[in-house]
C-alpha positions in Angstrom: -2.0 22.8 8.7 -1.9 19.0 9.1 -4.5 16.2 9.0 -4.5 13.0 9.9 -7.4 10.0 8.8 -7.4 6.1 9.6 -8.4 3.7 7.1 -9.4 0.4 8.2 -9.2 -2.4 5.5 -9.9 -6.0 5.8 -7.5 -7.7 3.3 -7.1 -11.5 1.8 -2.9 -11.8 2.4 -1.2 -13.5 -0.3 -0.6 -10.2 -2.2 -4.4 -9.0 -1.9 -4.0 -5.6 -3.5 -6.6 -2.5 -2.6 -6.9 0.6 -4.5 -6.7 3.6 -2.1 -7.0 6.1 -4.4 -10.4 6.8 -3.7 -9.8 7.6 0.0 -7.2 9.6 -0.8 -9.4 12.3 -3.4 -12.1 12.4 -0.4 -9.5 13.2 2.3 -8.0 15.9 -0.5 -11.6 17.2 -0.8 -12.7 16.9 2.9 -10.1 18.9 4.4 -9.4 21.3 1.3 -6.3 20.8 0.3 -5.9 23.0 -3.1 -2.0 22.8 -2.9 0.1 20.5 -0.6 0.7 16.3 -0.2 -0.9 13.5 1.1 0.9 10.6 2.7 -0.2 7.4 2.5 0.8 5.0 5.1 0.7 1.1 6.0 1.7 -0.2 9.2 3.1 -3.5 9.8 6.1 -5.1 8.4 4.4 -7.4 5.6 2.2 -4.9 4.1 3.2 -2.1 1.5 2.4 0.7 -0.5 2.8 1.4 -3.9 1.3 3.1 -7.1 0.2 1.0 -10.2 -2.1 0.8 -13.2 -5.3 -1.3 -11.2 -6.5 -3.2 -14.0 -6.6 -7.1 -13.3 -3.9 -8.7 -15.9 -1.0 -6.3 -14.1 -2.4 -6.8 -10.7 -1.8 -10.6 -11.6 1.7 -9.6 -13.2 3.0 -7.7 -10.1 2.1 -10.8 -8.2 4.0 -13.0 -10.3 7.1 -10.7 -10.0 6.7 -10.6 -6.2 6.7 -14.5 -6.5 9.6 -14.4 -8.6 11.7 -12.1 -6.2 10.6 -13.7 -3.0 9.2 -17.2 -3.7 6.3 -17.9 -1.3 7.6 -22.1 -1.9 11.5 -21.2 -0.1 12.9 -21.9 2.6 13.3 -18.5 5.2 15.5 -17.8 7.7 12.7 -16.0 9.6 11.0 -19.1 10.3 13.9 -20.1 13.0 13.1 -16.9 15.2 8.7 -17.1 15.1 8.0 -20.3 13.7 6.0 -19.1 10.6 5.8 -19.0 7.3 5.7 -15.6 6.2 9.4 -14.7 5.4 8.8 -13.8 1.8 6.0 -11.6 3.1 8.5 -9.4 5.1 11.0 -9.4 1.8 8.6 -8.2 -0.3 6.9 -5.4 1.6 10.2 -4.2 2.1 11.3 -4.0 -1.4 8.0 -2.4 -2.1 7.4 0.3 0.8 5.4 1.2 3.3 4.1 4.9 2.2 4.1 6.8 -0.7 3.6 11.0 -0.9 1.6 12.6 -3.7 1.6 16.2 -4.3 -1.8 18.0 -4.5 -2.3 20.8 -6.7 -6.0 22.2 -7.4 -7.6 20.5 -5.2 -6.2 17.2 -7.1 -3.9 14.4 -6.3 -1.1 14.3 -9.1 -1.6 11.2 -10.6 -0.9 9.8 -14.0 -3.9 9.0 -16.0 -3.6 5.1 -15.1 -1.7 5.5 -12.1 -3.5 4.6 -8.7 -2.5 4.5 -5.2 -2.8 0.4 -3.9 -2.1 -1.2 -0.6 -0.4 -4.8 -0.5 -1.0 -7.0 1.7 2.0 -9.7 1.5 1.1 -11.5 4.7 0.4 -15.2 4.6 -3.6 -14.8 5.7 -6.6 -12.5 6.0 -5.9 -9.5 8.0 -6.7 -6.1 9.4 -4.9 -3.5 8.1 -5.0 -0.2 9.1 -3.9 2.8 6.9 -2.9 6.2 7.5 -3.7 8.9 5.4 -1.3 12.2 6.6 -1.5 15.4 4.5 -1.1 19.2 4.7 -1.5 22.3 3.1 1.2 24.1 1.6 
């Protein structure tokens, strides 16, 4: 069996990062998973998905390492074919992901202790960004 939910968030761009985890344990618990996976997935090409310890001195470290690997400050290629200034946006969601799959067991998503489920927005302003949670029972 197979189920599909659509989260809506409204995010800040610039690396604005959302814990999802949440959504995910009520989707686990509202359509009774015990055993199977969730899927958790971002559309767009400047937003990602990725697990992490959500406390508020690595958020701020994973977004100076995403400024260190793409640099928000170059010059991008990308900017020849639209016009804007979001090149390093597109770089780094794609060295990050867009979707990540978690294994259920027990009714539970297998998580580490400190380990949460977070969706990046990379894009160069606010937007909407909708999520797609996609799971099944095994």
């Amino acid at each position: 069996m197979h189920f599909l939910k659509e989260i809506n968030l409204k995010t800040e761009g610039f690396t604005d990062i959302i814990d999802v985890t949440p959504h995910i344990s009520s989707f686990i618990s509202e359509n009774e998973i015990k055993q199977g996976w969730v899927t958790v997935f971002t559309r767009g090409s400047t937003g990602a998905v990725t697990t992490i310890e959500y406390e508020p001195n690595l958020v701020k470290d994973f977004k100076n390492a995403m400024e260190r690997i793409a640099p928000s400050d170059m010059e991008y290629e990308h900017k020849k074919t639209w016009n804007d200034d979001n090149g390093c946006s597109h770089i780094r969601a794609s060295v990050v992901g867009c979707s990540e799959t978690i294994p259920v067991s027990g009714g539970k998503a297998l998580l580490g202790t400190w380990q949460q489920v977070v969706v990046v927005d990379f894009d160069t302003g606010a937007r909407n960004r909708t999520v797609y949670l996609s799971g099944g029972k095994t």
